[in-house]
N, C-alpha and C positions, 0 to 999 in steps of 0.2 A: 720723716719716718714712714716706713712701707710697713700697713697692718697684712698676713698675713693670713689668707683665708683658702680653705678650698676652692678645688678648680672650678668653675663653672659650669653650669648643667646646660650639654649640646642644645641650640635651638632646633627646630623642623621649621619646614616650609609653610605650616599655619603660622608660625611667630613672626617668620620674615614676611610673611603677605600680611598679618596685621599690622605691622608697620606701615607697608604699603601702604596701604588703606590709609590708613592716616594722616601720612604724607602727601595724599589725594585731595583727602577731604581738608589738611590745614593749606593745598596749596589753591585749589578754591574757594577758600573762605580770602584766603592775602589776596586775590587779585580780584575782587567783584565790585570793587569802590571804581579804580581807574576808567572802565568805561561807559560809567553811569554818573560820569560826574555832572554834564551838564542835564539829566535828569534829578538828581540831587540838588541844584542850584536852584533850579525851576519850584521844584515840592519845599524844598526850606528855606528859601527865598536869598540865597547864597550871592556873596558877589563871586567876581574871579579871582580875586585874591583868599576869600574862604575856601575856595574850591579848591586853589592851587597848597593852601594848607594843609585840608583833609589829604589830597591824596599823596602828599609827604610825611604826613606824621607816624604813620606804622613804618615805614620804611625807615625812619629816626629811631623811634621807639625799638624796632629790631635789629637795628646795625649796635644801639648799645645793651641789649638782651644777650645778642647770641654772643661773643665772648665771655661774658658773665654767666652764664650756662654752660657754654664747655670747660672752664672755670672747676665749675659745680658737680658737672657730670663728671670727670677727672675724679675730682677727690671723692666724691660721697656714694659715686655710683652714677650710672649714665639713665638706668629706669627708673628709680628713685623720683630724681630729678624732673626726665620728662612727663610723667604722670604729674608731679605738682604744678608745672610750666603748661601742662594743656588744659589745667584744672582753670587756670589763669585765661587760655586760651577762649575757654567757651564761657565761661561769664563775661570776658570782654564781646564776645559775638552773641550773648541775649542781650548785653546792654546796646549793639548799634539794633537790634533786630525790633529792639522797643524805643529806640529814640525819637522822642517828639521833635527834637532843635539838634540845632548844630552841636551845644556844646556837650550833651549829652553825647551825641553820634561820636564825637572826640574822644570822650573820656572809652568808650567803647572801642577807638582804631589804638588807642595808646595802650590797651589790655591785650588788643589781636597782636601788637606788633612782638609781644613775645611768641607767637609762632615761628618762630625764624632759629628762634634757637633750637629747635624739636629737631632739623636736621643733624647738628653736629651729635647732639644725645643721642639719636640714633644712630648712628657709626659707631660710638662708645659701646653699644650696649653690640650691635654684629661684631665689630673688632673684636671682644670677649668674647664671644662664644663660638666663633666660625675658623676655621685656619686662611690662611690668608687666601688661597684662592677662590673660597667660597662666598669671603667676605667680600674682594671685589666686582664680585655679580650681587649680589645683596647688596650692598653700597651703590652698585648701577641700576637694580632694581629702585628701590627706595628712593633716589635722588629723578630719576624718569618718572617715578610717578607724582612724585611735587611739581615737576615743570610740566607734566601732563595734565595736573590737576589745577594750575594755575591758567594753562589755555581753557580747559573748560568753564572754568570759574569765567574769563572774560567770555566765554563764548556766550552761555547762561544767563549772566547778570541780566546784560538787555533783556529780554524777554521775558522771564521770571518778573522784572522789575514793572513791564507793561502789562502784562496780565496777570497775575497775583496783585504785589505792592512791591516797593521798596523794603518793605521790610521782612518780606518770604528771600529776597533776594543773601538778605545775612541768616536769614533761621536753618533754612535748609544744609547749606554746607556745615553750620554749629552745631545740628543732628550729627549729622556726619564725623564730624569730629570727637561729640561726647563718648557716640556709642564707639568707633572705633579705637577710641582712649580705654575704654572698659575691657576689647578685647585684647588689647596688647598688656593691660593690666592684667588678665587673665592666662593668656596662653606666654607671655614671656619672661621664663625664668630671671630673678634678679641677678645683676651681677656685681660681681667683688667691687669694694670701692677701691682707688689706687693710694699712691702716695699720698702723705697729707705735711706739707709742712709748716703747719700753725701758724702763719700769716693770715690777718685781715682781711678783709676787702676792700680793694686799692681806691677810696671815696675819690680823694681828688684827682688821681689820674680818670674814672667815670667822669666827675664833673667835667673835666677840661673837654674829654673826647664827648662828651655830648655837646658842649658850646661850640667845637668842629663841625661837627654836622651838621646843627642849626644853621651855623654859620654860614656854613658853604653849600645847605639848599638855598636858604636864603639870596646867598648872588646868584646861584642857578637860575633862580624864580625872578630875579632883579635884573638880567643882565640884557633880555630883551627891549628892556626900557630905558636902556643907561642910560640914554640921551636926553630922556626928561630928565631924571634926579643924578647927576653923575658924581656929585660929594657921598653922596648916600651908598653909592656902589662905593667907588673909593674906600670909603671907611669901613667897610663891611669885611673887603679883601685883606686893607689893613690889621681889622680884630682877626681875620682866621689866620694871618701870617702869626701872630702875634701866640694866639691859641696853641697854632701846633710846636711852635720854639716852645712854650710850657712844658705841654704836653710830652714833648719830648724830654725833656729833662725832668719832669717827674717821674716819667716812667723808667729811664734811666735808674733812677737812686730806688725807686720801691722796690721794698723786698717780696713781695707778691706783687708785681703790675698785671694792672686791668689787660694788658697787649705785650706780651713778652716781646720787646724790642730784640732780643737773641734770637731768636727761633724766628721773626722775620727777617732777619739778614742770612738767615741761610739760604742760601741758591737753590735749593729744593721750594723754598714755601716764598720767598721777592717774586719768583719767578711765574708759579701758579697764580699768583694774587694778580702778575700784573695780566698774564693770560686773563686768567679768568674777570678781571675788571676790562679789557678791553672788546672781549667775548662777546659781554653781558651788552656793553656800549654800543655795537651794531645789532645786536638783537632787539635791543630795546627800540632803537629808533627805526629798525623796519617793524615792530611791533603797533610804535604809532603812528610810520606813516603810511604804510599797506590799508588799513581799514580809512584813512583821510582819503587817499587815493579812489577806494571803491566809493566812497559817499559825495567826492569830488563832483562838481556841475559845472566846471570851466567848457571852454572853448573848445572842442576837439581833444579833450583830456576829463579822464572820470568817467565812474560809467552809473552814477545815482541810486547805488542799493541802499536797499532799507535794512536798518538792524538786524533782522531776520536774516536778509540775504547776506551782510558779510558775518553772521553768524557762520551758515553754510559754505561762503568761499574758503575762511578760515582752519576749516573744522581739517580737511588732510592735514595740516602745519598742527594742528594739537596732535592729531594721531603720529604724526610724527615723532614729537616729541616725546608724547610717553614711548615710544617704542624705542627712542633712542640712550636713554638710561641704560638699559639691559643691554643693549648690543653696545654701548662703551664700554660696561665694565666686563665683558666677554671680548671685546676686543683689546682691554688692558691686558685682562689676564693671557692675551694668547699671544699678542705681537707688542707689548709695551706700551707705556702710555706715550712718550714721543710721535709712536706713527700714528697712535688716533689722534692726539691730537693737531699733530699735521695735516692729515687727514678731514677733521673737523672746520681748522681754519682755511684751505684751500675750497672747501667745499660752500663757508659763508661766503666768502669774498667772491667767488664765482655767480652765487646768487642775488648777491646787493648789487653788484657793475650789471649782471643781465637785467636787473629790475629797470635800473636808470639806463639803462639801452632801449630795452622794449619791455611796453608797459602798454599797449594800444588793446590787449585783448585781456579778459579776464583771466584765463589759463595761465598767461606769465606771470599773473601776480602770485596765483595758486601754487603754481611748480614753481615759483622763485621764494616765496614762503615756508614753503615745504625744506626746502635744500640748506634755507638759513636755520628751521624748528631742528631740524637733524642734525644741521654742524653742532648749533648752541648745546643740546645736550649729548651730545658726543665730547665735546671739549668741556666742559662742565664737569661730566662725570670720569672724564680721565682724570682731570685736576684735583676732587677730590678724592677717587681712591688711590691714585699715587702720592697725595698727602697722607692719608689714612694710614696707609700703608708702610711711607717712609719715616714715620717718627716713633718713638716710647710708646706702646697701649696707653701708657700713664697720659700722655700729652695729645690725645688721637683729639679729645673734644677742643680745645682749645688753638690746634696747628687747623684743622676742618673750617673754624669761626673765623679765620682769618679770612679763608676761601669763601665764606658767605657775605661777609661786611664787604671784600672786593667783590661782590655779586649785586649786593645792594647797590655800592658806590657808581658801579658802572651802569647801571640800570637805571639811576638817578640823573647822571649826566649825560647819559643818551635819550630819553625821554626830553629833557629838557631844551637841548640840543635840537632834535627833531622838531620840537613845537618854538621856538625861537627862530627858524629858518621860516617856516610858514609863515610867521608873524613879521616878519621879515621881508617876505614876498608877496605879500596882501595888499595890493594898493589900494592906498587911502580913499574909505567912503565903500570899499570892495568886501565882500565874504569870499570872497574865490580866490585861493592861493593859486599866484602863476606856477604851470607845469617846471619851471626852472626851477622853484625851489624842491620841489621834490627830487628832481634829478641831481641837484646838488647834494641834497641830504646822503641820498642811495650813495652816491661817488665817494662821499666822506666819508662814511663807513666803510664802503668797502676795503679804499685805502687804509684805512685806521686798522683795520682787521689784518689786513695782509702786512702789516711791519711786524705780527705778530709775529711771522715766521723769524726774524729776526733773533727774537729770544727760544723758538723750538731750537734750533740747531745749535741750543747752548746744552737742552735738556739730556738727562741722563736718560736713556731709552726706555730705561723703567725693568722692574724685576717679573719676569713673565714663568709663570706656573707650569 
């Protein structure tokens, strides 16, 4: 049943840059754990299996948030919603900010990891109120400056974390977040809720898809080691084979499922998810091996910066970034999403292969960082405003959530991937990964990147304003 309400009250560009904001401040708050883990370890007396915990559990926690929020945002209203979900947000970021131990600092990353849904709620709420081509720059706004604000969040943490504490390192970005929650509660009109029809919330389709991703960080984090415990791997792969047959035929028969299995066989949104999952997968792993590289003390390989400094090499690859939101959904709207995103994967893959070419001066890492920060949200933000774009308003929060869970997903197994190669090439008794496995890594991705083209030239060119 579709309730019936007046049309929406136009946004302005104060309501679309409080989003922004927003999306800065929650995309710094998600990434300030990962490169401070082995200062975390140190202060809370962590092993490497705790560590390799913490920095998985908001990325669990938000792969099963954010469809249950676009979910929400659909039916009830898309600001509704995000205002409760960031209410959530910054009590989990005072609770890691005041964490004496570990398991407190947990209970505080499983509060943050519903940030993740705050994107799709925000397309709900521009999709409402903008016509389409205004929405695809607002969309490319908004989504640049979460990946923007996720580079500076890494960029930051170190620092903040050595001269303040660890725990200015979580407060500062949860300022950030309360108060820019306040102003998007303030300057952005509510909008209509959509369809509603009186279906539950799909418990055990959640349950299963959460035992999936436990499941399968779990071998991610296990797989390096199979050769100690290899039953243990085995059986793990075995329970997630077994999870996703469930999973799949629950969500099948539910009359509300948690993952609309229809709407991901459509060619529009298999297609984005598997872009933007394999996007994410060479991003992520020139994420963590570019800075391994600069703190590198091998043989004629690495060049020994300190925190600070690859803060600084880093920093054009975040400005990149955020710059590159806006100029995807400005290149959506003016040449399709097809040619940026072409555009975006020709442009990774040229920077992963040049990385693992030449890598002897710090400049190449720089300009080959740079080149991957602009593809990722270039291709990122074509994928989700031509999802945004392509489905029901009613459906915008829920077809969006798919394009972030494949964001997580790949994000997860390329991190993982990248640190399993160095573990990998570390000879026994040694701290110094040999220069092969990093050239290795570089290769694999950038191959992995470039079969993308394979599924563009399937893409419909996309609806240009």
């Amino acid at each position: 049943m579709t309730t019936t309400l007046a049309p929406p009250v136009p946004v302005g560009k104060a309501a679309v840059g409080a989003l922004g904001i927003l999306a800065l401040s929650t995309g710094a708050l998600e990434s300030v754990v990962s490169p401070t883990i082995p200062l975390l370890e140190r202060e809370l007396d962590m092993s490497q299996s705790e560590g390799a915990l913490l920095s998985i559990v908001l990325l669990i926690t938000g792969a099963l948030i954010t469809p249950l929020a676009g979910k929400f945002g659909d039916r009830y209203g898309g600001k509704k919603v995000l205002i409760r979900l960031m209410a959530v947000v910054s009590l989990g970021g005072t609770v890691s900010a005041l964490a004496p131990n570990l398991p407190v600092l947990l209970v505080g990353q499983v509060l943050q990891g519903a940030m993740i849904g705050a994107l799709p709620l925000s397309f709900i709420v521009v999709r409402k109120h903008l016509p389409a081509g205004e929405s695809k720059v607002a969309i490319g706004v908004v989504s640049g400056l979460f990946v923007g604000g996720s580079m500076v969040g890494m960029l930051s943490a170190g620092p903040v974390a050595e001269q303040l504490s660890r725990h200015w390192m979580f407060a500062l970005p949860t300022i950030a977040v309360v108060g820019s929650t306040l102003l998007v509660n303030r300057l952005m009109p509510a909008d209509p809720p959509g369809r509603s029809d009186g279906a539950g919330i799909d418990w055990p389709g959640l349950l299963l898809l959460s035992g999936m991703l436990v499941t399968l960080m779990l071998v991610l984090a296990l797989a390096p080691e199979a050769g100690s415990a290899p039953l243990v791997l085995v059986a793990l792969v075995v329970l997630l084979a077994v999870l996703v047959t469930g999973w799949v035929r629950v969500e099948r028969r539910a009359a509300a499922p948690m993952i609309d299995l229809n709407m991901l066989a459509r060619p529009a949104i298999w297609k984005a998810c598997v872009l933007t999952f394999v996007i994410c997968l060479g991003t992520t792993m020139a994420v963590y091996l570019v800075p391994q590289l600069l703190d590198e003390r091998g043989d004629g390989y690495g060049f020994r910066a300190s925190a600070t400094e690859i803060g600084f090499y880093l920093l054009p690859g975040a400005i990149a970034a955020t710059l590159a939101g806006p100029l995807g959904g400005l290149g959506d709207r003016r040449f399709g999403s097809r040619a940026v995103v072409n555009t975006g994967v020709v442009m990774m893959a040229v920077g992963l292969l040049a990385v693992a070419a030449v890598h002897t001066e710090i400049w190449h890492l720089v300009v080959g960082k740079v080149l991957i920060a602009l593809a990722n949200g270039l291709c990122v933000t074509a994928m989700m405003t031509s999802t945004a774009t392509a489905v029901d308003p009613n459906d915008t929060g829920i077809a969006t959530s798919l394009i972030l869970v494949s964001r997580v997903l790949g994000s997860a197994v390329g991190g993982q991937l990248g640190g399993a190669l160095l573990t990998a090439g570390t000879p026994s008794g040694s701290e110094v990964a040999a220069e092969s496995a990093y050239v290795t890594g570089f290769v694999i991705a950038g191959v992995v990147v470039s079969l993308a083209l394979f599924v563009t030239r399937t893409m419909s060119k996309g609806v240009k304003a």
